[in-house]
N, C-alpha and C positions, 0 to 999 in steps of 0.2 A: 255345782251340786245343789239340790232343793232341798230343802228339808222342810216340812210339811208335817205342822201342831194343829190337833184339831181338838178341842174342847169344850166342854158340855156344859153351864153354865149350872150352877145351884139357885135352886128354887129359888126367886125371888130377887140374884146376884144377876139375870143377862145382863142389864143395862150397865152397871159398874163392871164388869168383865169386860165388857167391850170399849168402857173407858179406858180403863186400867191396860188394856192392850193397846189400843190407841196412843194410850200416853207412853208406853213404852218402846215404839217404832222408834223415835229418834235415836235416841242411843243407840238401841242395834242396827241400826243405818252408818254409825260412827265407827262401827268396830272394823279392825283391819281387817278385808279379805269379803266383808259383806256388798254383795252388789245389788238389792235390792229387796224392800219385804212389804208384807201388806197384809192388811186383817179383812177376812169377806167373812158376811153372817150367811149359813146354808138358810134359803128360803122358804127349805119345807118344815126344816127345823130349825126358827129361831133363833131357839135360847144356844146354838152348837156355834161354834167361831171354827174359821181357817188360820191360822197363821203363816204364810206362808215364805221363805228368805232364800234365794238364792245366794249361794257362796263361790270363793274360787276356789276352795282345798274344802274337803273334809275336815281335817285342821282346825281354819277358819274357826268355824263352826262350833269346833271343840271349846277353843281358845274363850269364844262369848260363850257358851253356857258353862265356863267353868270361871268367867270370871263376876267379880258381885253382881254387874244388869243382868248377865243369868243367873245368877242365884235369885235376884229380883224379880224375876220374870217366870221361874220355875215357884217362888212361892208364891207370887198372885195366881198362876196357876190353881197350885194345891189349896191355897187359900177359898177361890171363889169358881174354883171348878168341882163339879160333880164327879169328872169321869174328863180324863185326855188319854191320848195318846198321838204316835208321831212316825215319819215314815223318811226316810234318806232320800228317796228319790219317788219318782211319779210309781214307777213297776215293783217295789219294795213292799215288804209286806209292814200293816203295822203293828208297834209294839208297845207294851205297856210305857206310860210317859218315867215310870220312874227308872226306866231303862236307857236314859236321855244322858245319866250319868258318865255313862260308858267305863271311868278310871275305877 
C-alpha cells in the first residue's frame, strides 16, 4: 500500500520543510512493515513536497503515524506546512491531512 503526503510549504518555511522531511525519512524506513519512502519537491510548484511510503498492511501504516515519529512528522507538518493533505493509494481520492488520524 502507498500512502502519498503532499504538502505546501509556508511562506518563507520550503527549505526547512524539506529538511525536516529529509531528516525524518530514517526513522520511518525503521518502522515495521515500511518498505520504502521518499521526499520529491513538485517542479512547477516548489514550495509543495511529495512524501511518498510504501507499506505492507495498511496497519503498518497506522502503527507509524500513531506512534511519536508520527506524531513527529504530522507536527513538522502542521508546524511548517501551509496546507497538506494525503491519499492511501495512487487511484484514492485526497483528504484533508488531519484525517490521517483515522482512530
Amino acid at each position: 500500500m502507498t500512502v502519498t503526503i503532499e504538502v505546501k510549504a509556508q511562506s518563507g518555511k520550503t527549505q526547512e520543510l524539506y529538511q525536516t522531511l529529509q531528516a525524518l525519512l530514517p526513522t520511518m524506513r525503521d518502522e515495521k512493515g515500511c518498505r520504502d519512502c521518499r521526499v520529491s519537491r513538485d517542479v512547477e510548484a516548489g514550495e509543495v513536497f511529495l512524501l511518498f511510503s510504501d507499506w505492507e498492511l495498511k496497519g503498518s501504516f497506522e502503527g507509524y503515524i500513531h506512534s511519536e515519529n508520527g506524531r513527529v512528522l504530522l507536527g513538522a507538518i502542521k508546524l511548517l506546512g501551509e496546507s497538506a493533505r494525503f491519499r492511501m493509494s495512487s487511484d484514492a481520492r485526497w483528504k484533508e491531512i488531519g484525517a490521517v488520524t483515522f482512530k
